[in-house]
C-alpha positions as CSV (number, residue, x, y, z in Angstrom):
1,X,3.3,-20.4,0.2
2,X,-0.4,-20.0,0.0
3,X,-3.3,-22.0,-2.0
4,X,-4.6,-19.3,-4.6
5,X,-6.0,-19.1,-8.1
6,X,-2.6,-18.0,-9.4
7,X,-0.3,-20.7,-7.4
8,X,-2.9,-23.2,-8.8
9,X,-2.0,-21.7,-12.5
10,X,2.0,-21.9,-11.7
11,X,1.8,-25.3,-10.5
12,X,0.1,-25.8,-13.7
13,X,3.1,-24.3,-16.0
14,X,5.3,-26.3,-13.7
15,X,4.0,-29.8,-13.9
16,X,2.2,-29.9,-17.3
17,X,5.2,-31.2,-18.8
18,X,5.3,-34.2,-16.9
19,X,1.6,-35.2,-16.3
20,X,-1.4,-35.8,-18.6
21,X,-4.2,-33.5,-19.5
22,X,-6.9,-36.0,-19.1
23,X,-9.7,-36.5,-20.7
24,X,-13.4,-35.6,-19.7
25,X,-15.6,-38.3,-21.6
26,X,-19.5,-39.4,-20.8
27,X,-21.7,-42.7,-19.9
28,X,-25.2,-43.2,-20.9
29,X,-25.5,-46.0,-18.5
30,X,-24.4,-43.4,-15.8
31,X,-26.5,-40.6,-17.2
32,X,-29.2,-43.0,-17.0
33,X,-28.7,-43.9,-13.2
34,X,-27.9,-40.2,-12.1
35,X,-31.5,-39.0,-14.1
36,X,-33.0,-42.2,-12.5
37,X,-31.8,-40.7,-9.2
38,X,-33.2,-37.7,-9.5
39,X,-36.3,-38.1,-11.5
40,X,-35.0,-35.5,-14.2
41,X,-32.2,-35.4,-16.7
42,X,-28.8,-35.0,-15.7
43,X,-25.4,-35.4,-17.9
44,X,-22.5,-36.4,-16.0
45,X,-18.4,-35.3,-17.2
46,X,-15.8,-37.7,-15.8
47,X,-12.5,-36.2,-15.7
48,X,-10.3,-39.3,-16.2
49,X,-7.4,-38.8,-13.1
50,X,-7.7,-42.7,-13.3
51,X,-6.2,-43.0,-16.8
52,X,-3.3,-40.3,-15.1
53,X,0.2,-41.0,-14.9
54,X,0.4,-43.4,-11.2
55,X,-3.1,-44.3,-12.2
56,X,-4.1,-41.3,-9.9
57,X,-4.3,-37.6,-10.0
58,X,-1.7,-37.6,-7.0
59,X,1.1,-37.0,-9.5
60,X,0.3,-33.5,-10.2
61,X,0.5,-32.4,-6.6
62,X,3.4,-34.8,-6.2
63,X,5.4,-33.3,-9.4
64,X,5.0,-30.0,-8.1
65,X,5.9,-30.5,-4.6
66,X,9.2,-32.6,-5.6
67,X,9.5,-29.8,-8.3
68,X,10.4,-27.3,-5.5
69,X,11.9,-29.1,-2.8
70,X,15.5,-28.1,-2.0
71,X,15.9,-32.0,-0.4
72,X,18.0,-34.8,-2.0
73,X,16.0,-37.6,0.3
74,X,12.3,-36.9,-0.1
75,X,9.9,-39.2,2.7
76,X,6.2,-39.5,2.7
77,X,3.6,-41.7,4.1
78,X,0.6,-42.6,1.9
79,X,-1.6,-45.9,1.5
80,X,-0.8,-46.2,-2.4
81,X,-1.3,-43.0,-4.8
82,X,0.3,-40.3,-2.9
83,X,3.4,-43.0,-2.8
84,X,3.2,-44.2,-6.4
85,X,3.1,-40.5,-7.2
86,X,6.4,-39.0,-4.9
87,X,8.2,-42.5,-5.6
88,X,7.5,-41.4,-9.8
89,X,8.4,-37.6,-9.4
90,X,11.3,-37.7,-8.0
91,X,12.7,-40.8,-10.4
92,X,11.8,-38.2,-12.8
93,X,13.7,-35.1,-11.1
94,X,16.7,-37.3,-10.1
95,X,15.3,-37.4,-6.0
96,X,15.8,-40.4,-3.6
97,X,12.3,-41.5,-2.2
98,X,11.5,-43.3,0.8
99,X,7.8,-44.1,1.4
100,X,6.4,-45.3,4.7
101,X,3.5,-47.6,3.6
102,X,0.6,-48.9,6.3
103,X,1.3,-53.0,6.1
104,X,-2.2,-53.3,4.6
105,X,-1.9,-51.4,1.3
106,X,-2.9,-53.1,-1.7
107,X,0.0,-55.6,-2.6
108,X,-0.4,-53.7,-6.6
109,X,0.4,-50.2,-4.9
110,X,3.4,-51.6,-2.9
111,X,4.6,-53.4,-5.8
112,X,4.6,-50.4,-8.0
113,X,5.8,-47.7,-5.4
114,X,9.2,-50.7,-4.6
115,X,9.6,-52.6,-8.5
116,X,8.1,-50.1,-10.9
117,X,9.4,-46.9,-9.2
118,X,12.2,-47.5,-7.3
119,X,11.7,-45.7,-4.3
120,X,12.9,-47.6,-0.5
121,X,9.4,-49.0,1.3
122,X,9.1,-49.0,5.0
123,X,5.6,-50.9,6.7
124,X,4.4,-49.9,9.7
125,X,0.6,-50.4,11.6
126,X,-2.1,-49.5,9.7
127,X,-3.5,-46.4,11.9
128,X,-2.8,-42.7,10.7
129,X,-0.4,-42.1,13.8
130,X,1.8,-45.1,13.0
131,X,2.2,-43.6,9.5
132,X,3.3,-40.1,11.1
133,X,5.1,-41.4,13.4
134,X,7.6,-43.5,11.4
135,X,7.7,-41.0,8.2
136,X,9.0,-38.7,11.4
137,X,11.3,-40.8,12.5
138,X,12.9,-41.2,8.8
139,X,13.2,-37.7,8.2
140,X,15.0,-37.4,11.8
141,X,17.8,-40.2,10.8
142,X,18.5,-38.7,7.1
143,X,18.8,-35.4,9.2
144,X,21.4,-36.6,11.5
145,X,23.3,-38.6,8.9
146,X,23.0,-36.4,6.0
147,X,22.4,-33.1,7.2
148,X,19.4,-30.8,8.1
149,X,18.7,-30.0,4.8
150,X,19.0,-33.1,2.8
151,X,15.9,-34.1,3.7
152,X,12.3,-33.4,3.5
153,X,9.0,-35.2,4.3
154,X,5.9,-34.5,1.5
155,X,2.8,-35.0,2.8
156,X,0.1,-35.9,0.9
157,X,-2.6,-33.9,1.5
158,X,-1.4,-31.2,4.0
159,X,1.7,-29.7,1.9
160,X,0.6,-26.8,0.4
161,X,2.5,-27.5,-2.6
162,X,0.8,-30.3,-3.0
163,X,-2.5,-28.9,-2.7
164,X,-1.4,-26.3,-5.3
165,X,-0.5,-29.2,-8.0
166,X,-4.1,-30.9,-7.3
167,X,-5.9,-28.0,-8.1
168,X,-4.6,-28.1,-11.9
169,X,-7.4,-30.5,-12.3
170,X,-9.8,-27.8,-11.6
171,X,-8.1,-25.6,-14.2
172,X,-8.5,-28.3,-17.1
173,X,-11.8,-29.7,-16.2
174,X,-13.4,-25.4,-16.6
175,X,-11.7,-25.5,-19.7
176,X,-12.7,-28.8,-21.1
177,X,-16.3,-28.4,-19.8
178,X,-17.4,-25.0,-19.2
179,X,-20.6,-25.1,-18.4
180,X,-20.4,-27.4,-15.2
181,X,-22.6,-26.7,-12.2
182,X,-21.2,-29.1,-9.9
183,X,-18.3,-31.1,-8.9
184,X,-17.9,-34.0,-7.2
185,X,-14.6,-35.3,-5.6
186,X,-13.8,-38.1,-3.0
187,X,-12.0,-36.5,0.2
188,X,-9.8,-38.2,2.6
189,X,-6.9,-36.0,3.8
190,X,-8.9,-33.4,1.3
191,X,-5.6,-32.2,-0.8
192,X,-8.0,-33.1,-4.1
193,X,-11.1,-31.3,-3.3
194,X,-9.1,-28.1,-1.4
195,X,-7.2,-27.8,-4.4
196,X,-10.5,-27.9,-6.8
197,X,-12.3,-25.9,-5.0
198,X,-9.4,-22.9,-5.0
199,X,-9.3,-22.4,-8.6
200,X,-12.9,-23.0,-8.8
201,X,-14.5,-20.7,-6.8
202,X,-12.2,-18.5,-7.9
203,X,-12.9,-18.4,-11.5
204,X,-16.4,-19.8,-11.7
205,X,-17.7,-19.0,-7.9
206,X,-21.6,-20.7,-8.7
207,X,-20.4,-24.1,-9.3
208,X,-20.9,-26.5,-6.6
209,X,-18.4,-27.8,-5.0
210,X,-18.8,-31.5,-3.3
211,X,-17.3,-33.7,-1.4
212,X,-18.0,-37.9,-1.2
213,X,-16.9,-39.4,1.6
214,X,-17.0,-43.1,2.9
215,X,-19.3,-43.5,5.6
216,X,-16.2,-45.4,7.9
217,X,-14.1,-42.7,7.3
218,X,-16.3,-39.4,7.8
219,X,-13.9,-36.9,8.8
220,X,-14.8,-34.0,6.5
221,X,-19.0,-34.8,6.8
222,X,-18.3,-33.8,10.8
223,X,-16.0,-31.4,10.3
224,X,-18.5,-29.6,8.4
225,X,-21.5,-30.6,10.6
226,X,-19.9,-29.6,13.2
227,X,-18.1,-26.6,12.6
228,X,-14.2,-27.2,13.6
229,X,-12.1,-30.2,12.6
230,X,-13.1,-33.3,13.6
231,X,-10.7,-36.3,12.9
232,X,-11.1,-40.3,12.7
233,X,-11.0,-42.1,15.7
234,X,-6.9,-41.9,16.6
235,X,-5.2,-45.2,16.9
236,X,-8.0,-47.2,15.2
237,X,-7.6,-48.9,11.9
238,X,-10.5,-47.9,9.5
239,X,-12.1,-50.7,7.5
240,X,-13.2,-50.0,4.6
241,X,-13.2,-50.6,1.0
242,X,-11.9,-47.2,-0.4
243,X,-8.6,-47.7,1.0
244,X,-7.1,-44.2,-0.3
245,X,-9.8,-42.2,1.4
246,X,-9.1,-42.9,4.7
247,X,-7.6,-40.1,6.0
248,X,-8.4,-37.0,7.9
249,X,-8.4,-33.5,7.0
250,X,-5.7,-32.0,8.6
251,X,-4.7,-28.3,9.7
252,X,-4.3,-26.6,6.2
253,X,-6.9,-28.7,4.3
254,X,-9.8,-28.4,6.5
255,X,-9.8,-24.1,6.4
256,X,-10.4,-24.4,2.7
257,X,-13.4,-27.1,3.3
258,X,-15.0,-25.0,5.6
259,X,-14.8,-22.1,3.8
260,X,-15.0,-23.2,0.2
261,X,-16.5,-27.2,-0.4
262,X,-20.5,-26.8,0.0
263,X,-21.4,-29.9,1.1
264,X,-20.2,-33.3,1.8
265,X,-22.3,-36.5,1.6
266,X,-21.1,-40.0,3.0
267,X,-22.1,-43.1,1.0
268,X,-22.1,-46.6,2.9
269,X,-20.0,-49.3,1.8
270,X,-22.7,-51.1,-0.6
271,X,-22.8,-48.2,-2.0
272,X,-19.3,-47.5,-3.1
273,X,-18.8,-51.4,-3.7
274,X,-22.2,-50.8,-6.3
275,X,-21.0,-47.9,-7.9
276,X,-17.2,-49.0,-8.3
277,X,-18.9,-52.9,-10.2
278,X,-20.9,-50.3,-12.4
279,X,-18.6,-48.3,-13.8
280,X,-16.5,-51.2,-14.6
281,X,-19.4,-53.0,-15.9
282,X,-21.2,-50.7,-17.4
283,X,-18.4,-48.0,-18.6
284,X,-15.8,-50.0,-18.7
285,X,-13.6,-48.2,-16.7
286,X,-11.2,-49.4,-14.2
287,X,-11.6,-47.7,-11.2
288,X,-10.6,-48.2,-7.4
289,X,-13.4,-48.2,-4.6
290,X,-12.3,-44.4,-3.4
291,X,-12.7,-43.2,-6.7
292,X,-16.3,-44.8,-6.5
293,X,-17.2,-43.1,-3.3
294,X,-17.4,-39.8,-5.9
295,X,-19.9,-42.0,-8.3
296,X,-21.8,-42.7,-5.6
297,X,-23.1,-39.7,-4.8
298,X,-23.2,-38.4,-8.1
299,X,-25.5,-41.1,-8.9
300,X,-27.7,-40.8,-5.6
301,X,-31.3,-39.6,-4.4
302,X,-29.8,-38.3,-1.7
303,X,-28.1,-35.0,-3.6
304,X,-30.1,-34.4,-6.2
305,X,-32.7,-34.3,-3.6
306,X,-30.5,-31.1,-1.6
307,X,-29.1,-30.1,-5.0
308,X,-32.4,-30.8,-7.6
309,X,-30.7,-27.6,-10.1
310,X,-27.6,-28.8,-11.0
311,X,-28.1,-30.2,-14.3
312,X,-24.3,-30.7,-15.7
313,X,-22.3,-32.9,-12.6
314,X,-18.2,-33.2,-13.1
315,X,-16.5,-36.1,-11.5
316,X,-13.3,-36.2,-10.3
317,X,-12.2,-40.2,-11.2
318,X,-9.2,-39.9,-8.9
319,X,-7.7,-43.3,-9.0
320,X,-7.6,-46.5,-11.5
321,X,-4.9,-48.5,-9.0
322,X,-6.8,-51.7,-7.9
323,X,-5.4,-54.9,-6.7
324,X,-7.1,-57.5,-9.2
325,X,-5.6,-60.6,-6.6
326,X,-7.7,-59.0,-4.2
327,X,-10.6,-57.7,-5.5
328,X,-12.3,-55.3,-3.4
329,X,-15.8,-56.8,-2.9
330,X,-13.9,-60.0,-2.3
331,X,-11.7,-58.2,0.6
332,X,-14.7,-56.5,2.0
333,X,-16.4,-60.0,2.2
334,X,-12.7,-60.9,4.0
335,X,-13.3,-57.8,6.2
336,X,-16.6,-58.0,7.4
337,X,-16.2,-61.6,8.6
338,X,-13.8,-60.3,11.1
C-alpha cells in the first residue's frame, strides 16, 4: 500500500460512515493575536478533530486501518488518542484490542481506552522503546497461541493505512475552506501532518504545509534541519506538557516530511501551556496541550515573520482529551520541580 491522493480518497469512502466531518469554525480573539503576531491581518480556520469521535482525529486513521486488517487480536502502543481510537474501531468492527499504554498517560485516556472502550491495557516504562518493545512481545504470544495470522500490531503513526485515514482531514478541510494558504498541524510520530500534506499537495500544491512541534520533543525540526531522520534521545523519557506529541518520525512518515511538509517550527513549553489557557479561555474550546503546540505557532512572530503572505491559516485541532484532575499547567508545575 502506498500514501497517495487516491488512497487518501478511499480511506475517505471507507471510514466516513463511522467518523465525523468536523467542523471548521473561527475566533476573533485568535484572529486578533495571530494579526497582532504579525503586524497585518490574518483569519485563522480551526478544523475541529477535537470535537471528533475519541476526542482526536486518530479515529479516522484507526477506522481505516482496523477496516482492513485480516487480524481478530489487533495491538498497538500509543500515549492516549491512537489507543482511544484502535480500542473504539475495532468495538465498532467486532475486533479484540490490546493497547500497550506508557504508565504515565493521562489517567482520562487510560480510563477511556479500559471503561469506555473495552479494549485489555498493558503499562510499561514511559520511553518509546519500552512501548515497542512490549506491543512486540504481545503480538509474538497471540501469534504462538492463536496463530500467525490472528494477530496484528497498528501503529499509530507508521502504518500506512493509518496515514491514509489521517489524510481525510485534508480532503474536508479544501472542501470546507477553499481558499487556505497554509496549514498548520502538530507532529509527533507525523501520521497527521504526512497524511495532510498527501492529499494537499496533491490537489492544491501552493498551500503551505507546517508542522508545530514541542521544543522537548523536536524530532521532525532536525530531521528537516538536518536532512535524514533524526530521532529523540532513545531510552529517555520526554517531559513535556503535550503528551501525544512525543514521538518520533519513523521510517515511512519522515520520506513524506522531507519531501512534502515545508517547514517545521518548535514552540517552548510557555508557549504551548499559553496558547492551550487561551483557546479555552478565550474560544472556549477544550483542547489538550499537543493540540496547542499547532496554536502556538499559528499565533507567533516567529512564522509570520518566514511566512509574512499567507493570509488564510488552517489549524488542525487534533485532540480535546485532557485530564481535568491533572490539569496540565498544574503537572508541568509537578514536572519541572523534579
Amino acid at each position: 500500500m502506498a500514501v497517495t491522493k487516491e488512497t487518501v480518497v478511499e480511506a475517505y469512502h471507507r471510514i466516513k460512515a463511522h467518523v465525523h466531518r468536523t467542523r471548521v469554525f473561527t475566533c476573533d480573539a485568535l484572529n486578533s493575536r495571530a494579526s497582532e503576531a504579525a503586524g497585518a491581518p490574518k483569519q485563522l480556520f480551526m478544523k475541529a478533530e477535537h470535537e471528533q469521535k475519541v476526542g482526536a482525529f486518530k479515529i479516522r486513521g484507526a477506522i481505516n486501518a482496523v477496516s482492513l486488517s485480516k487480524a481478530d487480536f489487533v495491538v498497538t502502543q500509543s500515549s492516549g488518542n491512537h489507543a482511544q481510537a484502535i480500542a473504539q474501531a475495532c468495538k465498532v468492527l467486532s475486533k479484540t484490542a490490546i493497547i500497550v499504554m506508557p504508565e504515565d498517560s493521562p489517567a482520562v485516556k487510560i480510563n477511556a481506552v479500559r471503561d469506555t472502550y473495552g479494549a485489555e491495557v498493558k503499562l510499561c516504562k514511559p520511553t518509546q522503546e519500552a512501548r515497542e518493545a512490549m506491543s512486540a512481545e504481545v503480538v509474538a504470544g497471540i501469534r504462538a497461541e492463536k496463530g500467525e495470522e490472528k494477530a496484528e500490531e497498528i501503529h499509530p503513526n507508521q502504518d500506512l493505512r493509518v496515514i491514509n485515514g489521517q489524510g481525510t482531514i485534508g480532503l474536508e478541510l479544501l472542501e470546507q475552506q477553499p481558499d487556505i494558504d497554509a496549514v498548520i498541524c502538530s507532529i509527533g510520530g507525523g501520521g497527521l501532518i504526512s497524511g495532510v500534506a498527501t492529499y494537499l499537495k496533491a490537489v492544491k500544491p501552493e498551500v503551505k504545509v507546517i508542522g508545530a512541534e514541542p521544543e522537548r520533543a523536536r524530532s521532525a525540526y532536525m530531521s528537516k534541519q538536518e536532512g535524514k531522520l533524526v530521532k529523540n534521545p532513545p531510552n529517555t523519557p520526554i517531559v513535556t506538557i503535550a503528551d501525544s506529541v512525543k514521538s518520533s518520525l519513523g521510517a515511512n512518515s519522515y520520506p513524506i516530511v522531507e519531501k512534502l511538509v515545508d517547514d517545521v517550527f518548535i514552540v517552548t513549553e510557555d508557549e504551548i501551556e499559553d496558547a492551550t489557557r487561551f483557546v479555552m479561555e478565550r474560544a472556549k474550546q477544550v483542547i489538550e496541550p499537543g493540540c496547542g503546540v499547532a496554536v502556538a505557532v499559528a499565533t507567533s512572530k516567529a512564522f509570520y515573520e518566514k511566512y509574512p503572505d499567507v493570509k488564510n491559516v488552517a489549524i488542525v485541532m487534533c485532540g480535546g482529551n485532557i485530564d481535568l484532575d491533572n490539569l496540565p499547567w498544574v503537572k508541568r508545575r509537578h514536572m519541572d520541580d523534579r
